[in-house]
MIDO-340427 format. One record per residue (C-alpha): x, y, z; residue number from 1. Coordinates in nm, 2 decimals, always signed. Layout:
<dogu <X, Y, Z>, NUM>
...
# end
This chain:
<dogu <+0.00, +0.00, +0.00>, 1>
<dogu <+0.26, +0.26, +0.09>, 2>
<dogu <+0.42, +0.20, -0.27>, 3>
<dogu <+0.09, +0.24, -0.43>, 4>
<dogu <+0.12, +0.63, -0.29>, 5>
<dogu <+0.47, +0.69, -0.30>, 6>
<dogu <+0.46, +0.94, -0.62>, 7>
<dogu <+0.12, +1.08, -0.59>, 8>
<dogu <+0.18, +1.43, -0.55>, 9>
<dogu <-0.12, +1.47, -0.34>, 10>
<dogu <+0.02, +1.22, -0.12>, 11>
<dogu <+0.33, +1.47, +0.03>, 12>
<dogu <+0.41, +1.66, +0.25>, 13>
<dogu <+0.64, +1.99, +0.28>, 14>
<dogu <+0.84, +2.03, +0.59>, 15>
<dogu <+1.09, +2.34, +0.70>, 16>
<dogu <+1.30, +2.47, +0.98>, 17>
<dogu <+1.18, +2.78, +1.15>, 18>
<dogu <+1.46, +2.92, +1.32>, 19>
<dogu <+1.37, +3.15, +1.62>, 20>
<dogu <+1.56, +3.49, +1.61>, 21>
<dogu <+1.80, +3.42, +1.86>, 22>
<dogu <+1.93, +3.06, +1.77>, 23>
<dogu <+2.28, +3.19, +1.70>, 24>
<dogu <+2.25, +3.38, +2.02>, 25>
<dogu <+2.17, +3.06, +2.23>, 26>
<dogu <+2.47, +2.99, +2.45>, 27>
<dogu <+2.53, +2.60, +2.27>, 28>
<dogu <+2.55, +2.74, +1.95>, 29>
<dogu <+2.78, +3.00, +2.07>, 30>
<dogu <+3.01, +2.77, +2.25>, 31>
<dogu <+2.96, +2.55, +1.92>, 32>
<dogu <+3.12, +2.82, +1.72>, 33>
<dogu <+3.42, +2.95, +1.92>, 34>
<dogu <+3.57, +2.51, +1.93>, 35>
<dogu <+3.81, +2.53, +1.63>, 36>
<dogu <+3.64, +2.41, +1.32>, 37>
<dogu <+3.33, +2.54, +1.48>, 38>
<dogu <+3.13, +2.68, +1.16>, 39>
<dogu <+3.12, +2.39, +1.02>, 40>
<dogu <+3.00, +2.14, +1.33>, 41>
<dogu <+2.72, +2.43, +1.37>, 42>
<dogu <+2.67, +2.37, +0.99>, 43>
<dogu <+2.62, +2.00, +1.03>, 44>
<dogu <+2.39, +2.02, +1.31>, 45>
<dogu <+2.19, +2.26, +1.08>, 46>
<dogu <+2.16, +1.98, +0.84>, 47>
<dogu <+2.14, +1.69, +1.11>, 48>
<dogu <+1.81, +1.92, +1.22>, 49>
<dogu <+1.70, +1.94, +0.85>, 50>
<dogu <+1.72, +1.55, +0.81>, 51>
<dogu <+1.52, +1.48, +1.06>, 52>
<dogu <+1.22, +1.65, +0.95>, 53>
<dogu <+1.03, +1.36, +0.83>, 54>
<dogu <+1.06, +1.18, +1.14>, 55>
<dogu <+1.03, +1.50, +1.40>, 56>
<dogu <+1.33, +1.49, +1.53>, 57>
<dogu <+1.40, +1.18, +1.50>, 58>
<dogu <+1.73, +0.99, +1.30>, 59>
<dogu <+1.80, +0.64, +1.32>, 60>
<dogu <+2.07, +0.41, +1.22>, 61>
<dogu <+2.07, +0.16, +0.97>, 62>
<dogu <+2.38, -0.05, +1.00>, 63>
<dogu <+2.45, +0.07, +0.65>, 64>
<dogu <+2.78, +0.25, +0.80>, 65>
<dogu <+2.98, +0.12, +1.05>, 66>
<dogu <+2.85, +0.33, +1.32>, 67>
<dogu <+2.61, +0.62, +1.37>, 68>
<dogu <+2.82, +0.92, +1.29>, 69>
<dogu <+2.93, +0.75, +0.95>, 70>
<dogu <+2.61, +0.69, +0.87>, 71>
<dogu <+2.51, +1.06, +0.90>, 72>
<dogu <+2.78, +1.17, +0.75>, 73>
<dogu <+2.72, +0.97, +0.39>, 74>
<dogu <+2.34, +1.13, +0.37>, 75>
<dogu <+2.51, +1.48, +0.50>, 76>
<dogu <+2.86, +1.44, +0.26>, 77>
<dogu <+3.07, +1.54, +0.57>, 78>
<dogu <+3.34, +1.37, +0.67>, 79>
<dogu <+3.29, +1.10, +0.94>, 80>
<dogu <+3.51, +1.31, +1.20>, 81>
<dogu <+3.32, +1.64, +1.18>, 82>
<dogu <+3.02, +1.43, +1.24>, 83>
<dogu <+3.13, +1.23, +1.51>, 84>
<dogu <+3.26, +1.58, +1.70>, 85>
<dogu <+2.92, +1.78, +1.67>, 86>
<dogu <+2.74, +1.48, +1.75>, 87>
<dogu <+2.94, +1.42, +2.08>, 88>
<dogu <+2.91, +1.78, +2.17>, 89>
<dogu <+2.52, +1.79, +2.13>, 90>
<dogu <+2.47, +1.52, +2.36>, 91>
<dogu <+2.70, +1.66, +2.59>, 92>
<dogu <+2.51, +1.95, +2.62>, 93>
<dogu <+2.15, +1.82, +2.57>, 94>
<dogu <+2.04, +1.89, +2.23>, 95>
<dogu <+2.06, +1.49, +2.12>, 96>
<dogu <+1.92, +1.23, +2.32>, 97>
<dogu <+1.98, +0.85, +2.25>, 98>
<dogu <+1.65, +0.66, +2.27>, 99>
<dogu <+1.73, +0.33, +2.19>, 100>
<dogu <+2.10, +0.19, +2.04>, 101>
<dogu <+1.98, +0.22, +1.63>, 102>
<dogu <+1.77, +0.56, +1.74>, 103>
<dogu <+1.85, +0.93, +1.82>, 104>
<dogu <+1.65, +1.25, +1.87>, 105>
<dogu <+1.72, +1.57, +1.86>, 106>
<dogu <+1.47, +1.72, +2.07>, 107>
<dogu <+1.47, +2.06, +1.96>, 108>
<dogu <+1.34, +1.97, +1.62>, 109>
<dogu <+0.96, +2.00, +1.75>, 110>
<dogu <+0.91, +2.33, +1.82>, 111>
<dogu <+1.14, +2.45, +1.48>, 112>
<dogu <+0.91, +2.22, +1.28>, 113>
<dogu <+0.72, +2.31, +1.01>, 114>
<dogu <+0.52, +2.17, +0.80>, 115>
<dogu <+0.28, +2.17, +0.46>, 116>
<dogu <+0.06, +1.88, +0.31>, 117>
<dogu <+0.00, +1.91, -0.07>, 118>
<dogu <-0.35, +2.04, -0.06>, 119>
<dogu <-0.21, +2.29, +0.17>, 120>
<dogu <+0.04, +2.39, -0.06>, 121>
<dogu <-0.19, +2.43, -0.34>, 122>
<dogu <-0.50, +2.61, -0.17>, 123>
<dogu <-0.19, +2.89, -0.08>, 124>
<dogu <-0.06, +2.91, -0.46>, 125>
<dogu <-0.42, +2.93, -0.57>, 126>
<dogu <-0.51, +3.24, -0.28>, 127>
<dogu <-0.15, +3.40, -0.43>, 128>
<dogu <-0.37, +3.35, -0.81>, 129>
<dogu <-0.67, +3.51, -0.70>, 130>
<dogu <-0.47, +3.77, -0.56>, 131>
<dogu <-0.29, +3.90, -0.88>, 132>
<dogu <-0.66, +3.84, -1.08>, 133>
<dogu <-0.79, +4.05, -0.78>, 134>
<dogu <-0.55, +4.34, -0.93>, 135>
<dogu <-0.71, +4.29, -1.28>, 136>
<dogu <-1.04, +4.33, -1.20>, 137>
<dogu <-1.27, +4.64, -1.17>, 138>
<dogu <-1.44, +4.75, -0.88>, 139>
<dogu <-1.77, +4.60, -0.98>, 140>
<dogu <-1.63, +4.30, -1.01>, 141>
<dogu <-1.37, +4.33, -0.76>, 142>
<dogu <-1.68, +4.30, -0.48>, 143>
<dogu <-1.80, +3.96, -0.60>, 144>
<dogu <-1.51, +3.85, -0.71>, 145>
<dogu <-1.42, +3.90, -0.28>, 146>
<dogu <-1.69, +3.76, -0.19>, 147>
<dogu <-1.64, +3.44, -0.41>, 148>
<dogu <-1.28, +3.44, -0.30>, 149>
<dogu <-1.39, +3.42, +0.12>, 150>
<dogu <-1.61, +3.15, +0.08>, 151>
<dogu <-1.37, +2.95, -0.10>, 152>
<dogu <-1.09, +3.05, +0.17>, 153>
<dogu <-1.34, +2.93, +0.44>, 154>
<dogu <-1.39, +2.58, +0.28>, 155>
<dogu <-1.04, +2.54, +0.24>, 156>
<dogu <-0.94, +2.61, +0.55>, 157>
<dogu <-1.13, +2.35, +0.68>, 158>
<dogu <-0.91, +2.15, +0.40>, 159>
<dogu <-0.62, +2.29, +0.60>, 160>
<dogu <-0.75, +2.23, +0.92>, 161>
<dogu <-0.82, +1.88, +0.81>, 162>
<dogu <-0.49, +1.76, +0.66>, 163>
<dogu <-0.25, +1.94, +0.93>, 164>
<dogu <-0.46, +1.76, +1.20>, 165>
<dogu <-0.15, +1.56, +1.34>, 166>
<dogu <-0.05, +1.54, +1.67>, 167>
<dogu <+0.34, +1.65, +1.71>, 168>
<dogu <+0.59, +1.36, +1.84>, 169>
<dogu <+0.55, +1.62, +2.20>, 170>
<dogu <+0.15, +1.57, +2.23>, 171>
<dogu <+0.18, +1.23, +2.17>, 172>
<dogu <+0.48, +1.16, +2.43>, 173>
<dogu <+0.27, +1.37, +2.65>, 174>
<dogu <-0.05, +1.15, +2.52>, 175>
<dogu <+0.13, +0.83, +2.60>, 176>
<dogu <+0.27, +0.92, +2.94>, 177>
<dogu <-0.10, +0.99, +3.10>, 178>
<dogu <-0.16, +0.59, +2.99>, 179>
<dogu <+0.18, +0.49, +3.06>, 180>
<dogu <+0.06, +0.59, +3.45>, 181>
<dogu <-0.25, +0.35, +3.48>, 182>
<dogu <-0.04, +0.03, +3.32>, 183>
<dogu <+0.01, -0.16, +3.59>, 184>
<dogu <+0.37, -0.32, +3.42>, 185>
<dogu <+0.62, -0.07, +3.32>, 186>
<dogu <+0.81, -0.26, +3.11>, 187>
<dogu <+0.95, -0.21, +2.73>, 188>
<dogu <+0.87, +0.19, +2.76>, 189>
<dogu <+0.98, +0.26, +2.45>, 190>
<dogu <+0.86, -0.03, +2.22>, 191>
<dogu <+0.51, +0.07, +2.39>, 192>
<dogu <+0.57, +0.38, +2.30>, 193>
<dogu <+0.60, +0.27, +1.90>, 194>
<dogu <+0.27, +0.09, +1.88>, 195>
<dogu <+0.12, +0.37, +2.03>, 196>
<dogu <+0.23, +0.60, +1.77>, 197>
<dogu <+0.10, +0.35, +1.52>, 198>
<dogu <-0.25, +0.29, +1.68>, 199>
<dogu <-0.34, +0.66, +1.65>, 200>
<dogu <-0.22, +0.69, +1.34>, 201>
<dogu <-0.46, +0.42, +1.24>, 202>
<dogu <-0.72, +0.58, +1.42>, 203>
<dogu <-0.73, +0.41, +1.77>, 204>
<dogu <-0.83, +0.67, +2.02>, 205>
<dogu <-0.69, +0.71, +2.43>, 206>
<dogu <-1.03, +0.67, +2.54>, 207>
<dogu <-1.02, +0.34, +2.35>, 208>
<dogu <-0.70, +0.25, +2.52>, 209>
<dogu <-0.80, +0.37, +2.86>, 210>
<dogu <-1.11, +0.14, +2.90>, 211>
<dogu <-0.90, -0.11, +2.78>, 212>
<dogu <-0.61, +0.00, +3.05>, 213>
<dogu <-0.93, -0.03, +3.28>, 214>
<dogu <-1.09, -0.35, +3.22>, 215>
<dogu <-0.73, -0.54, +3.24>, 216>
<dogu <-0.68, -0.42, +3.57>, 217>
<dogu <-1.01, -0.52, +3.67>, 218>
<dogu <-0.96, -0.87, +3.53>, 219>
<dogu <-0.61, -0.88, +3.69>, 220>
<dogu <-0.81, -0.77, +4.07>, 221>
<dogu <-1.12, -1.02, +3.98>, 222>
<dogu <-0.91, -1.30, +3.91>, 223>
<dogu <-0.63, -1.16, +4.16>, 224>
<dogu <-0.31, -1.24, +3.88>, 225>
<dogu <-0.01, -1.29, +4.01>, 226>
<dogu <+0.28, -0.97, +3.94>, 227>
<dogu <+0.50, -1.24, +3.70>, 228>
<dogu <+0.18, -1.32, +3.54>, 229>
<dogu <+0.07, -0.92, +3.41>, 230>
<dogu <+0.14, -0.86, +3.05>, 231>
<dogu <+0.44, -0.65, +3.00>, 232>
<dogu <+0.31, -0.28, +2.86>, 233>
<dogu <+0.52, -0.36, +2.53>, 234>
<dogu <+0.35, -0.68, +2.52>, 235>
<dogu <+0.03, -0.50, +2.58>, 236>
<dogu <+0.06, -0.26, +2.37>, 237>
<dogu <+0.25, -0.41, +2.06>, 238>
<dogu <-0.08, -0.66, +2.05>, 239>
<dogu <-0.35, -0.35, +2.08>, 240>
<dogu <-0.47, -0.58, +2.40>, 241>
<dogu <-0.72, -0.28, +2.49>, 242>
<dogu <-0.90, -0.49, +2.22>, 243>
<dogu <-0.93, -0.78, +2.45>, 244>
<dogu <-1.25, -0.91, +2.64>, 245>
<dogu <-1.18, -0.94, +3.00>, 246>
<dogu <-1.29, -1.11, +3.31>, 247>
<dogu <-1.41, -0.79, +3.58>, 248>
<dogu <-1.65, -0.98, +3.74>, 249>
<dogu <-1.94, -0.76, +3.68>, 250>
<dogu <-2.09, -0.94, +3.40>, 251>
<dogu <-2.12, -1.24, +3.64>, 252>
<dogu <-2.24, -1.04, +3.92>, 253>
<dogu <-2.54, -0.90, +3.75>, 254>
<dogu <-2.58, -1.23, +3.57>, 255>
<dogu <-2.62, -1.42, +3.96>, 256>
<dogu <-2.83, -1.15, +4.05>, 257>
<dogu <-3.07, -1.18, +3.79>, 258>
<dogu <-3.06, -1.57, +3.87>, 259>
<dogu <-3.18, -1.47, +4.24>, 260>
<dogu <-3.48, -1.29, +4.13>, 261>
<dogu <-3.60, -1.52, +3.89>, 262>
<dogu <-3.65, -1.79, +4.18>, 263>
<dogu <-3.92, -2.01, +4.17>, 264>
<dogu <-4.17, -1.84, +4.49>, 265>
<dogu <-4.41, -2.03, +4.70>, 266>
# end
């Protein structure tokens, strides 16, 4: 299926860097700057940043090279050294974090994201076209020719609303954590993490996942599970176990209750 898209134009997506004012200002990048050969490592994390931009921050490695920095050095055509320097110097100062051994985020990529889906992109050249025919017009026409253009610009901006409705990689960390809490076993964080990020991109929703969260922790009190016994959360997770039916006890509670008053009466 994903090859099926992969050259349909309306299928992409447009992503930049917005730069805040002061980035060359922030004390890292200054500090970056004044180590010898420091243009250039602030260069490379410049493109390290732009790389990422797919992913949200995120750049993993592929055991194509034989390590990390070599890796990012082929897609960035630096050498292997440069890359290895700026790389050790941003996580010495925060700005890369490791998350797992093949995977590596730079964490200041989501709030310098930006980012444009195709219909976007083409709703904007086609307000720039109405613009310039705007010019051309008379006065007459000028005034239904507005009034044409604003109704257009409020259906597409529901078009834009629409297709720029995803959550960034900080919601959804945020998102995850709230459920992460009610798990009752903490274990494989990060894999959890993953299948979370693909359930909601398939359309699960947290409420879904809560109730399930809910009714496994009933089952686990009704039948009184043993610790060993509790699914680990990547376990739970990777299988989309909120899914599952499960055992609370309530079912058979109002199901011996209904027993009771049924009873035969002399």
């Amino acid at each position: 299926m994903a090859n099926k898209f992969k050259n349909d134009p309306k299928k992409k997506r447009y992503y930049w860097l917005q730069l805040k004012e002061d980035f060359f200002n922030q004390k890292e990048i200054k500090l970056l700057r004044r180590i010898a050969g420091g243009d250039t490592y602030t260069i490379i994390y410049l493109k390290m940043l732009l790389l990422s931009l797919r992913d949200e921050g995120k750049l993993f490695f592929e055991a194509i090279g034989d390590n990390f920095a070599e890796e990012v050095a082929l897609s960035l055509d630096e050498t292997p050294e440069d890359v290895a320097i700026t790389i050790s110097y941003l996580e010495s100062k925060g700005l890369l974090e490791v998350i797992e051994q093949d995977e590596y985020f730079l964490n200041r990529v989501p709030e310098l994201l930006g980012s444009e889906s195709y219909s976007a992109e083409r709703v904007r050249r086609h307000r720039e076209r109405n613009k310039e025919q705007e010019k051309l017009q008379g006065n007459g026409d000028a005034l239904q020719s507005n009034t044409d253009v604003t109704k257009r610009r409020d259906r597409e901006d529901i078009e834009i609303d629409k297709s720029n409705n995803k959550p960034s990689i900080k919601e959804l960390t945020e998102r995850f954590n709230s459920l992460w809490k009610e798990y009752p076993n903490k274990k494989g964080k990060e894999k959890a993490f993953k299948s979370y990020q693909k359930a909601i991109k398939d359309g699960v929703t947290d409420e879904t996942i809560q109730q399930g969260i809910n009714n496994y922790i009933q089952e686990i009190q009704f039948k009184r599970t043993d610790k060993q016994y509790i699914a680990h959360g990547s376990t739970w997770f990777g299988n989309r176990r909120w899914g599952d039916e499960y055992e609370t006890g309530r079912h058979d509670n109002s199901q011996r209750q209904s027993t009771s008053n049924s009873g035969v009466r002399f």
